[in-house]
Structures are given as C-alpha cells and as structure tokens.
C-alpha positions in Angstrom: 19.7 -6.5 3.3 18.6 -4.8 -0.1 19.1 -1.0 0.0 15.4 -0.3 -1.5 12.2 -1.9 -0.2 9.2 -2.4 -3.1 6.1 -3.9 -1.3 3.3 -4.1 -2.9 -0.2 -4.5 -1.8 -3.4 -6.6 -3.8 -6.9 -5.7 -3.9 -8.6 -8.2 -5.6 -11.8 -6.9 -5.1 -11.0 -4.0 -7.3 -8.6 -5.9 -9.6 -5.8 -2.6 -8.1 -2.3 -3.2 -6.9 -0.6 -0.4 -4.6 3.2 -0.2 -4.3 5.5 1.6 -1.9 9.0 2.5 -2.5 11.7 2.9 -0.3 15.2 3.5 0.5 18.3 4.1 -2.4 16.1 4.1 -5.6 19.7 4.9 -7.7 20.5 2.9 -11.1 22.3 -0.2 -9.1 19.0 -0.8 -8.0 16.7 0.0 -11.0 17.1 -3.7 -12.4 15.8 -5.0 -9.1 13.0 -2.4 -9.4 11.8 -3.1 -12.2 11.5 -6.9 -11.8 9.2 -5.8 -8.8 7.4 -3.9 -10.8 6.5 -6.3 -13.6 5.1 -8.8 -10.7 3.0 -6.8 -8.9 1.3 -5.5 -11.6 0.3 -8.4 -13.9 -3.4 -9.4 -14.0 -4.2 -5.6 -12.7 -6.5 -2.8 -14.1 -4.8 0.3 -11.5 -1.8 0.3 -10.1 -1.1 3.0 -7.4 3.1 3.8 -7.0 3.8 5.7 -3.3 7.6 7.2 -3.0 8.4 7.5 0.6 11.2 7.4 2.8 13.5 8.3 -0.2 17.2 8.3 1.1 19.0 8.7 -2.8 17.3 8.9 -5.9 18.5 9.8 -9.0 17.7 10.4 -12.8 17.2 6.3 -13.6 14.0 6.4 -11.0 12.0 8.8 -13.0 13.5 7.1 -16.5 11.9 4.0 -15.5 8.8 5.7 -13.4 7.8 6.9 -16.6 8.6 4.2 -18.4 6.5 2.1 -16.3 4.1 4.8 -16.8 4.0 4.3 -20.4 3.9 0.4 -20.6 0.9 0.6 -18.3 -1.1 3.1 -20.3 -0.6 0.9 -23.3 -1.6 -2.3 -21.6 -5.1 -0.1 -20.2 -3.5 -0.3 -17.0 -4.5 3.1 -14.9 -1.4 4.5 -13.0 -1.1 7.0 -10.4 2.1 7.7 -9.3 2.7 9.9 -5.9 5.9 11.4 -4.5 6.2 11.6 -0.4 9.5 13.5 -0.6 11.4 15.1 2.0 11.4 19.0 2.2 14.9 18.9 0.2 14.0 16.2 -2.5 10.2 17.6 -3.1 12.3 21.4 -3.5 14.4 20.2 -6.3 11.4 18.9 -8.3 9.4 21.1 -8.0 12.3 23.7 -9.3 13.6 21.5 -12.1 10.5 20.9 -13.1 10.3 16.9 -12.7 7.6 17.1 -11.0 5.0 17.7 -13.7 6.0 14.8 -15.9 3.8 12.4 -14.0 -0.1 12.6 -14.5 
C-alpha cells in the first residue's frame, strides 16, 4: 500500500481536474507525485490541488507544489492550490510564512 494517496477527479464539462492529496507527502514520495500530477492534468484549462489528511510533509511538497504551480501558469493552466491542515501543520505555515507562497 502506497503511503500517499493522489486521486484525481475530471470535469469534462468544464475542461477542470481536481486532486486530493493524502497521507506522507515527504521527498521518497515526490517522484510518485509528480507522475500523478502530470496525468491528471494534461488536456485541462484549471486544475484544483486539495491537501488533506496530511500525516508528514516536508520541504520537497511545497518545492514541487510550486513548481507545479509554475509549469501550469506557463502552459495557461489556472491553478488553485488549498491546504486542509491539521491545527499543528496549518500553525507552522502560517508562522514560517509558507503559507503565502501559493496564489
């Protein structure tokens, strides 16, 4: 069983992808991620990222969250990225100041 969970969700209708992400998002994992990532957003015009259920994270998620970003902006691929974190995890953002580097 993987230690992360990436589903992803198509609206065809409105040409918009949303993906959740769960579980150890740590640097073992970020290749994995990323491959999920590339496939659920080609052929997309939005692309909606939901954080939840976090158990570890570390600096290599938000490395390739705004990477992702990035390579979405530049293909005209509108990104929203939103961070369901636990009391602890949203605390530490919001006092290092990660918090602000998305949107």
């Amino acid at each position: 069983m993987k230690e992360f969970q990436v589903s992803s969700t198509k609206d065809k209708k409105n040409n918009s992808v949303n993906l959740t992400m769960k579980g150890k998002l740590t640097i073992s994992n970020m290749a994995q991620i990323e491959q999920e990532f590339k496939k659920a957003v080609k052929d997309c015009n939005k692309c909606v990222i939901v954080l939840s259920e976090v158990e570890e994270a570390d600096l290599s998620i938000l490395q390739l969250l705004k990477a992702f970003e990035l390579t979405c902006k530049k293909k005209k691929i509108d990104v929203t990225i939103n961070m369901n974190l636990n009391e602890d995890h949203a605390s530490l953002f919001a006092k290092s100041g990660l918090n602000s580097i998305f949107n």
